[in-house]
C-alpha positions in Angstrom: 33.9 -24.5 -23.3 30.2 -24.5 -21.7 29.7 -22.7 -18.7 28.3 -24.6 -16.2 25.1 -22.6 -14.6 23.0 -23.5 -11.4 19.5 -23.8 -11.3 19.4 -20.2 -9.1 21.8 -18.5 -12.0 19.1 -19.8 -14.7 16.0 -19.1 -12.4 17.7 -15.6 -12.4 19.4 -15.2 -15.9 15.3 -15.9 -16.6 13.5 -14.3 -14.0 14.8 -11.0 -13.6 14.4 -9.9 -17.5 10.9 -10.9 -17.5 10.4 -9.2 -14.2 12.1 -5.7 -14.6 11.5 -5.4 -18.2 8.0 -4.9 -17.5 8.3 -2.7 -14.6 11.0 -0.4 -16.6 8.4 -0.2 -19.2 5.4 0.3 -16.9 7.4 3.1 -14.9 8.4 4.8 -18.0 5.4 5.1 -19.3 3.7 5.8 -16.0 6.1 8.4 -15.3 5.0 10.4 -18.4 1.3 9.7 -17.9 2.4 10.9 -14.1 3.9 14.0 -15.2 0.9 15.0 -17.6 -1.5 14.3 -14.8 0.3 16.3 -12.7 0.5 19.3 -15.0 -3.4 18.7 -15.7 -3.9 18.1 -12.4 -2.2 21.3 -11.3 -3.8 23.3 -14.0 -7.4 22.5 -12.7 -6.1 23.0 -8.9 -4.7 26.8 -9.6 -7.5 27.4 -11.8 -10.2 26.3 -9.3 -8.1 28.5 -6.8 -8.4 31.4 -9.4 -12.0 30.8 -9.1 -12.1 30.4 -5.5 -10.9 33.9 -4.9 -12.8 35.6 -7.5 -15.7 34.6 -6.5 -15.4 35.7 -2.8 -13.9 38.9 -4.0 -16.7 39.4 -6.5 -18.9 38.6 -3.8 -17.7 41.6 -1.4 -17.6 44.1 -4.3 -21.3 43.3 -5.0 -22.3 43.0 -2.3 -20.9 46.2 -1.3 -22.7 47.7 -4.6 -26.0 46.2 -3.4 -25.3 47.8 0.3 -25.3 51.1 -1.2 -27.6 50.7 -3.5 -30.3 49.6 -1.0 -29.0 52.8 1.5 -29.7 55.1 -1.6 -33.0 53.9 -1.5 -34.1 54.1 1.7 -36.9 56.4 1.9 -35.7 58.0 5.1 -32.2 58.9 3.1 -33.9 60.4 0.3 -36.1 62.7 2.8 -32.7 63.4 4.2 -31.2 64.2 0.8 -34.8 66.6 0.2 -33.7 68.4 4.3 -30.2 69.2 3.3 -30.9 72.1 1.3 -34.4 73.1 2.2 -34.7 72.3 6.0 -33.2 73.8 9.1 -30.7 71.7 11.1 -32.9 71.2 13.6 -35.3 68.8 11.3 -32.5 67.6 9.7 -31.7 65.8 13.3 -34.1 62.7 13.5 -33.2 61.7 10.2 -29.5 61.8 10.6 -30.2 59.5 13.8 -32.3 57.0 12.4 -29.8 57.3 9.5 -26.6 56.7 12.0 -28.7 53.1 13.0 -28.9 52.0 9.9 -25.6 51.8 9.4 -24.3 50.6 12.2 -26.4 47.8 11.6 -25.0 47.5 7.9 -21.5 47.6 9.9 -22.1 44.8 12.2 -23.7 42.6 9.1 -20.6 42.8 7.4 -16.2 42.3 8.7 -15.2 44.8 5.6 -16.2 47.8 5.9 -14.7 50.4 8.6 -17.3 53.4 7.5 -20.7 54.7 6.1 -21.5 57.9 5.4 -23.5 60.7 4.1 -21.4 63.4 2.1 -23.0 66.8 1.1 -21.7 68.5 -2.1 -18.7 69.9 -0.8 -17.3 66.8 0.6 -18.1 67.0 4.1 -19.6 64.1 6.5 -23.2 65.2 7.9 -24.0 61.4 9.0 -21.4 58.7 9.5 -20.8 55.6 11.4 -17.3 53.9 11.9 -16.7 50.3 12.7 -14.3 51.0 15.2 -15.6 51.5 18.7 -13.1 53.7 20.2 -13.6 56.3 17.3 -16.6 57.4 15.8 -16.6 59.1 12.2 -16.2 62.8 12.2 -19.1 64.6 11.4 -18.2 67.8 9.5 -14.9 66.8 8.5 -14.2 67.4 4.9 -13.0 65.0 2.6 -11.1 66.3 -0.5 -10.4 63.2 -2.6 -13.9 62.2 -2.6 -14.8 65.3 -4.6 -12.1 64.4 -6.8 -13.5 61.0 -7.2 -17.4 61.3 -7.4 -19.0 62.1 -10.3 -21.4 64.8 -10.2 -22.8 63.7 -13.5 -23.8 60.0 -13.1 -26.6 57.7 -11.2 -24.3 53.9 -11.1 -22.2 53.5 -7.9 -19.1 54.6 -8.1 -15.5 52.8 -6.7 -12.4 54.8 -6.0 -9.1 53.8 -6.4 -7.3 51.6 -3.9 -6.2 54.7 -1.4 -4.8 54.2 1.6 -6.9 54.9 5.0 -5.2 58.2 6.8 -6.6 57.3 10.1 -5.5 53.3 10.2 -2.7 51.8 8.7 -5.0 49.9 6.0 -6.5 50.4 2.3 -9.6 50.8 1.4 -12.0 51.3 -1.4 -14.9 53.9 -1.5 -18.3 53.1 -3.3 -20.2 55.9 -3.1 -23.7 56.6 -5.0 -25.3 60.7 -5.4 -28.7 61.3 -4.9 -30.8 63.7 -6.7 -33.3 65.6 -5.5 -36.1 67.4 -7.4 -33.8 70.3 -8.5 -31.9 67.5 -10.6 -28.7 68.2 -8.4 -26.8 65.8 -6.4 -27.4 67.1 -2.6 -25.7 64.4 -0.7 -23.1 60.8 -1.5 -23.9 57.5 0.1 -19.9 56.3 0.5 -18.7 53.0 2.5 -15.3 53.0 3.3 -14.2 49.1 2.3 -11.3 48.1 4.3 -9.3 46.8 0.7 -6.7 45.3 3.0 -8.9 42.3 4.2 -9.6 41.8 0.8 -6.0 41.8 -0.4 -5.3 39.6 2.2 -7.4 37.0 0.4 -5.4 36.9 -2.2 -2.4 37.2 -1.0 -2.7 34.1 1.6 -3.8 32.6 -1.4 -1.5 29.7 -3.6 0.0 26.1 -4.1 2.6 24.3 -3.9 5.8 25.8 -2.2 6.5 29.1 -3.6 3.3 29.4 -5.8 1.3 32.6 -5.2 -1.6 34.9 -6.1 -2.1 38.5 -7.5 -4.6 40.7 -8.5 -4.9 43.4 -11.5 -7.2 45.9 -12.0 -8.6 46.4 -15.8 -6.0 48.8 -16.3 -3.2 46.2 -16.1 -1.8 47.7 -12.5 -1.2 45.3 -9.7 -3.6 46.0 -6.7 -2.8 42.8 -4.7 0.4 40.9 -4.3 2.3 39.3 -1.8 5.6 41.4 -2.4 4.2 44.8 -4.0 2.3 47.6 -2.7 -0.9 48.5 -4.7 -0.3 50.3 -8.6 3.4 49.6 -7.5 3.5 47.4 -11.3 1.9 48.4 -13.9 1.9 47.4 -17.9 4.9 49.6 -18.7 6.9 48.8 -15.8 6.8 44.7 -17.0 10.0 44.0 -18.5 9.4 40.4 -19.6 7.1 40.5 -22.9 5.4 37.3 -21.9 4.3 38.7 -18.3 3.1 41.6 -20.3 1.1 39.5 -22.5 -0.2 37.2 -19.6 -1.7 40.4 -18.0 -3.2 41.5 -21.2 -5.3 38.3 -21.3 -6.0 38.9 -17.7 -7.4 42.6 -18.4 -9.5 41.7 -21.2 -11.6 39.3 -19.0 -10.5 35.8 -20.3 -10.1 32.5 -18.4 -6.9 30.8 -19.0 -3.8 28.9 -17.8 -0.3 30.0 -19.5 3.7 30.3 -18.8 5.4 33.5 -17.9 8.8 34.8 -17.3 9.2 36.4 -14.1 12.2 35.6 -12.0 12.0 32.5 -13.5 9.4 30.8 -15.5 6.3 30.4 -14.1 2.3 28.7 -14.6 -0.5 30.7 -13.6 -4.1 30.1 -13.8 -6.1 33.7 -14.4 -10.3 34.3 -14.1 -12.0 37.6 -14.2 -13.8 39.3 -11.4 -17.0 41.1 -13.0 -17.7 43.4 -10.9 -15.0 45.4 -11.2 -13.2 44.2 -14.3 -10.2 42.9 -12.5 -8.8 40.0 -12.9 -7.1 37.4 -10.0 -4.1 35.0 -11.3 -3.0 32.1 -9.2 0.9 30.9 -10.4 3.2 28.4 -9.5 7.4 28.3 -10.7 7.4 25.5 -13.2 10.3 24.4 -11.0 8.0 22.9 -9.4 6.0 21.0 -11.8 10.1 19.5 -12.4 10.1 18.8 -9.1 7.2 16.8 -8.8 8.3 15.0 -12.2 11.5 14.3 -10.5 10.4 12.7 -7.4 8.4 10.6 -9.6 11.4 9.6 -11.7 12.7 8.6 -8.3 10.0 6.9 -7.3 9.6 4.7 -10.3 13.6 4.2 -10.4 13.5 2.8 -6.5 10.2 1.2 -7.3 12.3 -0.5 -10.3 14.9 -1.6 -7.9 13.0 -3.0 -4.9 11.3 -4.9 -7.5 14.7 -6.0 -9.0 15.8 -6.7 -5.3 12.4 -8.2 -4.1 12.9 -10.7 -7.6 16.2 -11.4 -6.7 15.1 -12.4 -3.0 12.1 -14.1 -4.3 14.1 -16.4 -6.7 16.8 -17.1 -4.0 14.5 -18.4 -1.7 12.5 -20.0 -3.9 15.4 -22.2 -5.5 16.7 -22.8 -2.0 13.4 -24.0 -1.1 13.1 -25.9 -4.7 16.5 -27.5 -4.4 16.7 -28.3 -0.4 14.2 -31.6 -0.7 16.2 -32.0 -4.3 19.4 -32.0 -2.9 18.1 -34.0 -0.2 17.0 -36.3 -2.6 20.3 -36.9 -4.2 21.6 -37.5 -1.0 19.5 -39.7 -0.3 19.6 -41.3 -3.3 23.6 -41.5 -3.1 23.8 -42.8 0.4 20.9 -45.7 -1.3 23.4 -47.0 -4.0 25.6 -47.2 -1.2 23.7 -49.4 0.2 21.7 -47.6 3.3 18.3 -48.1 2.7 17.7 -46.6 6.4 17.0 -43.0 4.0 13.8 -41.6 4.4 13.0 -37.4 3.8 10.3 -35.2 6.0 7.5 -34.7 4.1 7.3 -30.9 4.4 4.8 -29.8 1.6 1.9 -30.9 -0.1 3.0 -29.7 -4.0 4.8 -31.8 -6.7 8.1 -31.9 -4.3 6.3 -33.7 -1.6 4.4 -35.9 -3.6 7.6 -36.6 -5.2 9.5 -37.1 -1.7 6.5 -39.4 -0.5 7.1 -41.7 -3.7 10.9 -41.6 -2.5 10.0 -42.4 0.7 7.6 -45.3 -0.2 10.0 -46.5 -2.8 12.6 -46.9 0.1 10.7 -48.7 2.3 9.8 -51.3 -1.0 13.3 -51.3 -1.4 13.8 -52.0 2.2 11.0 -54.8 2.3 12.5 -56.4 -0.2 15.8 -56.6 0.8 14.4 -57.9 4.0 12.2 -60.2 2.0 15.4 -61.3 0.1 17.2 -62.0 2.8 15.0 -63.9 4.6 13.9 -65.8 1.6 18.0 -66.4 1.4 18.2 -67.4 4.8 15.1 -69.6 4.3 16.4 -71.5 1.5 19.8 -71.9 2.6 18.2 -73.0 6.1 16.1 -75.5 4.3 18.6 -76.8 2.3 20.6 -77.2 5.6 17.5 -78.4 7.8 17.1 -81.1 5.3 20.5 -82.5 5.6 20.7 -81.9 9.1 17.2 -83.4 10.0 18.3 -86.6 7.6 21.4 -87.2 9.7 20.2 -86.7 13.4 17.2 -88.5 12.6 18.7 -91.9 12.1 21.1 -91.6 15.2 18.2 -90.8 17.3 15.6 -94.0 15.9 18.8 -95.9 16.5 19.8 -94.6 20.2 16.1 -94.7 21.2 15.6 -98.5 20.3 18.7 -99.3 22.2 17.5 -97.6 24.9 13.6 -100.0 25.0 16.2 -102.9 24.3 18.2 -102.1 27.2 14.7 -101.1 29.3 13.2 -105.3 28.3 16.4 -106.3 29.0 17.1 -105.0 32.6 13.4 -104.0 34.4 14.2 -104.5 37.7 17.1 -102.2 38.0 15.8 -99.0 39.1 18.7 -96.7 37.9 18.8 -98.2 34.4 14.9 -97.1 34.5 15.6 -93.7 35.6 18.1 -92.8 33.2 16.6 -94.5 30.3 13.4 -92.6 31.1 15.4 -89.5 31.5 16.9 -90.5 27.7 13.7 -91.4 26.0 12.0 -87.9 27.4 15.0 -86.1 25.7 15.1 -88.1 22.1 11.6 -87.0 22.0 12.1 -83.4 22.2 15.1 -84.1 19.6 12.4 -86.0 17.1 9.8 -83.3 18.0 12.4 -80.4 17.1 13.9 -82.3 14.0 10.0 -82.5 13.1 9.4 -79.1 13.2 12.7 -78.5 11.6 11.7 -80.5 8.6 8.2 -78.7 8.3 9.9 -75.1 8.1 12.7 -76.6 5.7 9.8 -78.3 3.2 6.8 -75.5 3.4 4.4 -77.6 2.0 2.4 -75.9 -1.1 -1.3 -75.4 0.9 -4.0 -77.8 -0.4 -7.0 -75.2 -0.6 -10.7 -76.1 0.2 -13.4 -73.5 1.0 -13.2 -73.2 4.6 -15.2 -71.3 7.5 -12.7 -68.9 9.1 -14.8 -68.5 11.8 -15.2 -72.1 12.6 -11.6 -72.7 12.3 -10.9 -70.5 15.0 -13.5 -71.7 17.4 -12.2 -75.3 17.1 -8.7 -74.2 17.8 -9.9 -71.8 20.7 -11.3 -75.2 22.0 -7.7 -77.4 21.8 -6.4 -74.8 24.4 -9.8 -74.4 26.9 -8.5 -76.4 29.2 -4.7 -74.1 29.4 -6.4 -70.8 29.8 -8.5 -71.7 32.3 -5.2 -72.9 34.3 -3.7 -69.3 33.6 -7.0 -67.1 34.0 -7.0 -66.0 30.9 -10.4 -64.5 29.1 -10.9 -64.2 25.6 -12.8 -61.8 23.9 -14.5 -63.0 20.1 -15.7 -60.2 18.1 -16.2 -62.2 14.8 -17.9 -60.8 11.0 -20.3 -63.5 10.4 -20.1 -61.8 7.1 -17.1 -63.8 6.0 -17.4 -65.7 2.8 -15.6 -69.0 2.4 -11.7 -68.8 2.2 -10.0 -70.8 -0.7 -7.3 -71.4 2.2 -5.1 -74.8 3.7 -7.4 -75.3 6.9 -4.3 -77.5 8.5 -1.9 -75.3 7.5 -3.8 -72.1 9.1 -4.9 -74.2 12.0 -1.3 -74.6 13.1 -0.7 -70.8 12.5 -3.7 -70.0 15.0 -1.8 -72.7 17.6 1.5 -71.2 17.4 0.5 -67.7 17.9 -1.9 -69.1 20.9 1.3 -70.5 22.1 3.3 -67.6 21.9 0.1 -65.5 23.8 -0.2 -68.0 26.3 3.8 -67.7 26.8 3.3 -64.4 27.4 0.9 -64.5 30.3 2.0 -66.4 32.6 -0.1 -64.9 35.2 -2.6 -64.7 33.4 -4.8 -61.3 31.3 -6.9 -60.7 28.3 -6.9 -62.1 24.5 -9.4 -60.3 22.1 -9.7 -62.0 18.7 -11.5 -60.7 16.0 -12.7 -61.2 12.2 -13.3 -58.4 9.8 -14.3 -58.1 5.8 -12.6 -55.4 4.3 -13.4 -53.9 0.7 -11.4 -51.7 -1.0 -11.5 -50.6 -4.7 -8.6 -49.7 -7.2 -8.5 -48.9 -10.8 -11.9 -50.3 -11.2 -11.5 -53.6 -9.2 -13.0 -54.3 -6.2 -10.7 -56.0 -3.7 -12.0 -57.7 -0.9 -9.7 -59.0 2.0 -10.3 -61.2 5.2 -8.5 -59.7 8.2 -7.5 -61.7 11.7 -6.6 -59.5 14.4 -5.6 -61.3 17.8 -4.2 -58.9 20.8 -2.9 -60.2 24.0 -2.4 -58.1 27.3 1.1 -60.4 28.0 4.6 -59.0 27.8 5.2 -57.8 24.9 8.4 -57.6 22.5 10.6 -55.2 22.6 12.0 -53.0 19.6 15.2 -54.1 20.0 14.0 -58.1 19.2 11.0 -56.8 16.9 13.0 -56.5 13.6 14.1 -60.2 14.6 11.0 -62.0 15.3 10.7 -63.6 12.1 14.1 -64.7 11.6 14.5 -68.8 12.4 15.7 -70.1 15.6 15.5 -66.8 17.0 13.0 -67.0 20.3 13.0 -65.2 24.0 11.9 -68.2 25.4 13.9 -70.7 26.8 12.5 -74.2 25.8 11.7 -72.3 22.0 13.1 -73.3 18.6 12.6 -70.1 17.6 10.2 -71.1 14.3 6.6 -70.8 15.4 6.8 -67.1 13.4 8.6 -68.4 10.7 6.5 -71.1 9.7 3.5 -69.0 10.1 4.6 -66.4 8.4 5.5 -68.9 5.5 2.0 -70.9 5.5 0.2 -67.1 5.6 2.0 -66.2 3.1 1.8 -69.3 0.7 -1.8 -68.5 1.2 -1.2 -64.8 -0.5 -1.9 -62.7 2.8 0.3 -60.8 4.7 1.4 -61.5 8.4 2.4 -58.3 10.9 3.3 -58.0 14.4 3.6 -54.9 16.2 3.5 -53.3 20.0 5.7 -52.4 22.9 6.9 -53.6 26.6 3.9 -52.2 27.9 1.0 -52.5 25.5 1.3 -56.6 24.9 1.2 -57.7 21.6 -0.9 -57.2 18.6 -0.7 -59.9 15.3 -2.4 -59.0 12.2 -3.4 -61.8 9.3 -4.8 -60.5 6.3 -6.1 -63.3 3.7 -6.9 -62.4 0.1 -10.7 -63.2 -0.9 -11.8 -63.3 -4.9 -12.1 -60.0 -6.3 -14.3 -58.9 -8.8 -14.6 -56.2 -11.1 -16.9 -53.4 -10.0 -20.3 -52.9 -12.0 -21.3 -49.7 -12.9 -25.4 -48.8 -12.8 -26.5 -48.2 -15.9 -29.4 -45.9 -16.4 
């Protein structure tokens, strides 16, 4: 059995396929192309991030170098370093001050260090400055470590462990440089105290994504930074996972990497070096993360997938609803045509194939309905002719016989004044009969027109002339607005003449206290399919009465008439003689706006000529 399907059920058994196939396709393969980008993406962020901090670390630790490098040079330092063993105090004194100001301004230049100071051999402070106000640094004070920690033996600058500071709750970092003096021994040590915490900070603040973070190494393998770890807290033995072991191998031996690790949890971390000291900064993220961001993007393309499924789904609803509404109104139409209602005509809504197909529909109604009008009045005209010519045959007679009784009786008895009253009365009223049965035999015969070229123009000037006289009586003007361009029309001039009379009449009927006509004569040229079609148009508007709508679809039909002495078949007649001629015959207006009739006449066409070059 085949399953009937509607044009929506195809549009979508169709549609949709062809629609989400591609987008499941296109989101699958963007989804992978997604996740690699991210990965790559995030592998060049933590890496960049790796270099970020590295660099402003490095920076600090060289510049720090360079700070106590320059000191060590400073010719006032090294006469101070010459005073300590071979001057008393006393000229000791100016030195250490110009010394002290020195490095305060070295303290002020720079937000990491909290002192500077001059060490003699046995680890005590002769000139120091601190970077906190309330304190200064104590002169005389003895500092163990630092003896521990500076090598009596070597010229480079020298950086202590991380140690923590015993007078602030902070780390810090010492670089220190000995000076010789001319004895080849190392009087004095150049040391700034670098507050390690603000450095540590860096790094610690430092990471992406949600739980990604930073740490820092030193080229031992120990952690010095870390968000959750004190300083040398971790070091290479204390790694239980071989593959965080390995990563901080690579770290130590100064390479530039990304790689996994396993430390609660598996984790991506970006790693660069920092020369100065040979540490080394790593910046990782949980690859949780990285499934994270892959799952939101499968989520993405799957409701991407779906609002485009539901968006295709809308879309073809709405589109077959509008496809079929002027379709189905169309077979409605058509249906309630067969029936036989040809009063069926569709809005005109769009200008695509569907309204170019409902305006055919449309015009092909109103053919339809023109020629059922036509039929039937050609039915009614033929049956009425055939009728009129019986009709006319048998009153006729009757009244050529009652009005020569009625002359008989008039010669027979001319002095009796009531028989000449009545007669008169008679004769007046087997006219009108005769005149009537006339007119009723010209509608029934409609003459073939005998054609001769004819002025239009001059035809309707010399029937303008027959009613002068009349519209001067009712006050009527006339306005002539007449194309002298008119060729002559192969056209009955009789036969038109009486059309020109009987729609005078009817204008003339319609003014009975008096008003405007305009009358006017136009050439009109239009070409179709290569031929040139030329038509001669009469327009004649009167400023009477008017028709109303009710009567105007009745105009035409015989022996209909609003006017009490008319028969009703002036507009018949003319409308047959126009025509018999090939034109066209229209009347059209309201109640208020008079009346408006339209003649168009055919005149020869001739194929149009195309210039040749």
């Amino acid at each position: 059995m085949r399953v009937p399907f509607s044009i929506t059920q195809k549009l979508l058994i169709f549609v949709l396929p062809l629609v989400c196939l591609p987008a499941a396709i296109v989101g699958y393969l963007s989804y992978n192309d997604s996740v690699e980008r991210v990965t790559r993406l995030s592998r060049e962020q933590q890496l960049m991030q790796a270099k970020s901090i590295a660099a402003q670390v490095d920076h600090i630790f060289q510049t720090c170098m360079m700070d106590v490098e320059t000191i060590s040079r400073l010719p006032v330092v090294e006469e101070y370093a010459y005073a300590v063993n071979n001057l008393p105090e006393k000229e000791k004194e100016p030195a250490g001050k110009k010394i002290s100001k020195i490095f305060k301004e070295f303290i002020a230049r720079s937000p990491y260090y909290t002192q500077i100071r001059i060490i003699d051999g046995n680890g005590v402070t002769s000139v120091g400055v601190s970077a906190f106000e309330s304190e200064g640094c104590p002169i005389g004070e003895q500092k163990p470590y630092l003896s521990n920690t500076i090598p009596t033996n070597k010229k480079d600058v020298h950086v202590s462990e991380v140690i923590r500071y015993s007078r602030h709750p902070c780390y810090v970092l010492y670089f220190s440089k000995a000076l010789l003096n001319f004895d080849k021994k190392y009087p004095i040590e150049v040391v700034i105290d670098l507050n390690y915490t603000k450095v540590a900070d860096l790094v610690r603040t430092a990471g992406i994504g949600e739980a990604g973070y930073a740490f820092m190494v030193d080229n031992l393998g120990r952690n010095v930074a870390h968000p959750q770890f004190r300083p040398y807290e971790y070091n290479l033995s204390k790694y239980a996972d071989p593959s965080l072991r390995e990563f901080v191998v690579n770290m130590i031996a100064g390479e530039t990497g990304w790689k996994s690790y396993n430390y609660l949890g598996k984790k991506a971390a970006a790693h660069t070096p920092i020369p100065s000291l040979g540490w080394s900064i790593a910046v990782s993220i949980p690859i949780e993360e990285f499934k994270k961001e892959a799952t939101v993007l499968r989520t993405r393309m799957i409701e991407a997938i779906t609002i485009t499924l539901l968006i295709a789904i809308f879309v073809v609803i709405v589109l077959s609803y509008n496809l079929l509404k002027p379709v189905k109104r169309l077979v409605a139409a058509t249906n309630q045509i067969a029936k036989g209602d040809l009063d069926q005509e569709i809005p005109v809504k769009s200008g695509d194939e569907l309204g170019i197909l409902t305006r055919s529909f449309n015009r092909m109604v109103r053919n339809l309905r023109d020629m059922q009008g036509e039929l039937v009045r050609s039915e009614k005209l033929i049956s009425m002719g055939r009728l009129s010519a019986g009709v006319a045959h048998e009153i006729r007679n009757p009244l050529n016989a009652m009005k020569g009784a009625i002359v008989y009786l008039l010669r027979r008895r001319p002095q009796d004044t009531l028989i000449q009253e009545y007669t008169q009365l008679l004769l007046e009223e087997v006219d009108r009969l005769n005149r009537f049965v006339t007119e009723f035999l010209h509608f029934a015969r409609q003459s073939a027109p005998d054609t001769v070229p004819s002025n239009l123009n001059e035809l309707l000037e010399n029937t303008l002339f027959l009613f002068d006289e009349k519209l001067k009586e009712k006050s009527i003007t006339v306005e002539k607005d007449f194309d002298h361009s008119l060729p002559l029309l192969q056209i009955d001039p009789h036969q038109m003449e009486q059309v020109f009379i009987n729609l005078l009449v009817n204008a003339l009927d319609a003014m009975s206290k008096g008003g405007n006509i305009k009358i006017s004569s136009a050439l009109e040229n239009n070409t179709k399919e290569g031929i040139s079609t030329a038509q001669a148009t009469i327009t004649m508007a009167d400023s009477g009465v008017g028709i109303s709508e009710n009567d105007m679809d009745k105009i035409f039909d015989p022996f209909f008439s609003t006017k009490e002495t008319g028969t009703g078949l002036g507009l018949p007649i003319s409308l047959g003689i126009v025509e018999n001629h090939g034109g066209s015959l229209t009347v059209r207006g309201g109640t208020d706006l008079g009346t408006t009739t339209v003649i168009t006449l055919p005149v020869e066409r001739q194929p149009v000529t195309r210039e040749t070059k």
